[in-house]
N, C-alpha and C positions, 0 to 999 in steps of 0.2 A: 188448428193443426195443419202446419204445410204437410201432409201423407203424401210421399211420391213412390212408394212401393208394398206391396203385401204377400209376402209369402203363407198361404195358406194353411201347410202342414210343415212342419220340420220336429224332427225325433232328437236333433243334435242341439239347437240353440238356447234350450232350458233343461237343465241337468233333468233325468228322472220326469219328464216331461212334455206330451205332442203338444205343440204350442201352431200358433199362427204367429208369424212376425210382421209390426209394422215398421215401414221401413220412413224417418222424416228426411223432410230436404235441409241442409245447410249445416256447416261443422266450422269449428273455428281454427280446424288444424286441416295440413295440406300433408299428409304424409304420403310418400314418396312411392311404399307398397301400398295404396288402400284400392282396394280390388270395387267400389263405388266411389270413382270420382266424382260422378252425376252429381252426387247426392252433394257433393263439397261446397258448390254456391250456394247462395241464396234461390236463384236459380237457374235452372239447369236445364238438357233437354228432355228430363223426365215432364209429363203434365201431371199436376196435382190429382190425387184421388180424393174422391167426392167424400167427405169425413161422414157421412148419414149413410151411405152405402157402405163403406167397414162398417158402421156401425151395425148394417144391418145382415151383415154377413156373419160379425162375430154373434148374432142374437141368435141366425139360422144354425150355428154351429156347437149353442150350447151343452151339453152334455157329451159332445163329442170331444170336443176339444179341453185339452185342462188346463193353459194358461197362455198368457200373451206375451209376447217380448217386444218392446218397443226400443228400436235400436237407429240406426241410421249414416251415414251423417252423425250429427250429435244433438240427441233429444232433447235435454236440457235448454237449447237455446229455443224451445221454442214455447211460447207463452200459456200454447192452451193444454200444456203438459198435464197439470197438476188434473184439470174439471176434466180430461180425458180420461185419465188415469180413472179417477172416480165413478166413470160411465161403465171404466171394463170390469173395475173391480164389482160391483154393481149389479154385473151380471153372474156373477160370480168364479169370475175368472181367477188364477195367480198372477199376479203378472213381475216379470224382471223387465228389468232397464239396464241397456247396452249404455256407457258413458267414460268420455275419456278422463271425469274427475274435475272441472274446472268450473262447477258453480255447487264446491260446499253448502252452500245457503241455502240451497232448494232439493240436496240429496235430503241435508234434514230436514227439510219441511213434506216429504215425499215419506219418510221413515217415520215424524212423528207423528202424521197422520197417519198411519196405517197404511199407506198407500201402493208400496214395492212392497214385495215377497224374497226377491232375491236380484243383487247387483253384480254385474261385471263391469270393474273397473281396469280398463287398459293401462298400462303403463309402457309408456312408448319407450322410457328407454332411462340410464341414470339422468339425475338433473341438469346436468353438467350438458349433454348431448341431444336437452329436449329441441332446441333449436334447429340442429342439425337435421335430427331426422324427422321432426314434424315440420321443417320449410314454413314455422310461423314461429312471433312470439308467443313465448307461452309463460305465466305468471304461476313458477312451480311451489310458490309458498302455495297457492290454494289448492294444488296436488297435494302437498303434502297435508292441508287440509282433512281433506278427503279421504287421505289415506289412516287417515288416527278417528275421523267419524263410526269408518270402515268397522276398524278396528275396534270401535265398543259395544261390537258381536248386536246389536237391535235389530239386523239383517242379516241373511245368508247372504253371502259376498264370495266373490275370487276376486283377484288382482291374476292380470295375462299380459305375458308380452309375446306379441311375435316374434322371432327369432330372428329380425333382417341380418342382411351382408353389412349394416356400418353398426351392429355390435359384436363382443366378444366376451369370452368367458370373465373376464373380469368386469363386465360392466352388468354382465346377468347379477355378480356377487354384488355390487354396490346397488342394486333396484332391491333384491331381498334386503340389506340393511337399512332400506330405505322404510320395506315394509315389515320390518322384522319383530315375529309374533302374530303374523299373519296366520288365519286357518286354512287357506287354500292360495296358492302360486303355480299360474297354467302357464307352461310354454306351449305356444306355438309354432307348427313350424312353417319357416318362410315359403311362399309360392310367387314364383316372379310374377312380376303387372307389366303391362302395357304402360308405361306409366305418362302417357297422352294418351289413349283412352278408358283405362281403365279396367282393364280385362284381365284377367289370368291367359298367359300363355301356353300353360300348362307345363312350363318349365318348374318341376319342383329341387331344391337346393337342401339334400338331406344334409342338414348342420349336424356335426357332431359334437356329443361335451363330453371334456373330460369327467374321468373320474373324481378326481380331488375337488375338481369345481361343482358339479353334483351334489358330492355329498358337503362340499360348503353350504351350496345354497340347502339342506336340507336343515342345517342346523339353525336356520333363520326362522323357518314356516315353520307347518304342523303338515301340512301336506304339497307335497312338490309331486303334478301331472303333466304328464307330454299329449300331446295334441297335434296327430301327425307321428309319424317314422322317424323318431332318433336314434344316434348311433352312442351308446356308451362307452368311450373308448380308455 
């Protein structure tokens, strides 16, 4: 496992959950708000964390802590996922997995082994617009994959998009019909980046949604959450 981050405590990153999050190197998308560029190559100016020291951090932390979230970058890409997963579970951790959706194949082998407790799946944006705003190709037939995996509830799951400046309410309505029947659909909301280094500027951009668009997307999910200071209008 390339580890090039470790957040120790976090109260926000597993729903109902103080977790420790590890953070891996390398993502197959470049998106334009990711507040860890670092993490975007293969590699980066982060130095790897020693995998036997997390390990041995999360051992010291047993009973304290109740679950892991391995996020990143994008976790999936990286090989020793799966016998990781197995070590924290192991100890008997929960653990979620942060992922932008793009290796079907190994959510489910992660779900039918037992292996995830609960996933967050990004949705950067309609399909139509993944180019755009993730500044890669991206192969949306295995998003939408992922998205009907999602959907036969084996897992606690959300689907979240950030709210950037290059979408609008009608594109939030086409990502619900995309996942529609969904149990949980988080918006977030945007926070400018540095988008050469990487940073929050601490510029935040309260988006606001309409009414009528609101309750469109309500009628897609089972539950529709903000995340962040929106404006109802």
């Amino acid at each position: 496992m390339k580890i090039a981050g470790l957040q120790k405590n976090s109260l926000i990153d597993f729903p109902g959950k103080l977790s420790a999050v590890v953070f891996t190197q390398g993502c197959n998308m470049n998106c334009g708000y990711c507040h860890n560029r670092s993490l975007i190559g293969q590699s980066g100016k982060n130095q790897y964390l020693d995998e036997e020291a997390v390990m041995a951090f999360l051992e010291k932390r047993r009973g304290l802590l109740d679950g892991v979230v391995i996020s990143g970058g994008e976790p999936t890409l990286q090989k020793d996922l799966v016998p990781f997963m197995e070590c924290v579970q192991n100890m008997g951790y929960r653990t979620k997995l942060d992922t932008n959706g793009t290796d079907p194949a190994l959510l489910r082998q992660l779900i039918e082994k037992g292996l995830v407790d609960y996933i967050a799946m990004d949705i950067k944006a309609p399909f139509c617009k993944y180019r755009q705003v993730c500044c890669s190709p991206v192969n949306t037939e295995l998003l939408a994959e992922s998205i009907e995996l999602l959907k036969e509830g084996k897992v606690e799951y959300e689907f979240r998009t950030t709210y950037t400046p290059e979408l609008c309410g009608e594109d939030l309505i086409d990502i619900t019909k995309a996942i529609k029947g969904a149990r949980c659909y988080v918006l977030q909301q945007y926070r400018e980046v540095n988008r050469k280094e990487g940073t929050y500027t601490g510029v935040v951009e309260k988006r606001n949604i309409l009414r009528n668009i609101a309750s469109e997307l309500k009628e897609s999910v089972l539950a529709l959450q903000f995340r962040g200071e929106f404006g109802i209008i």
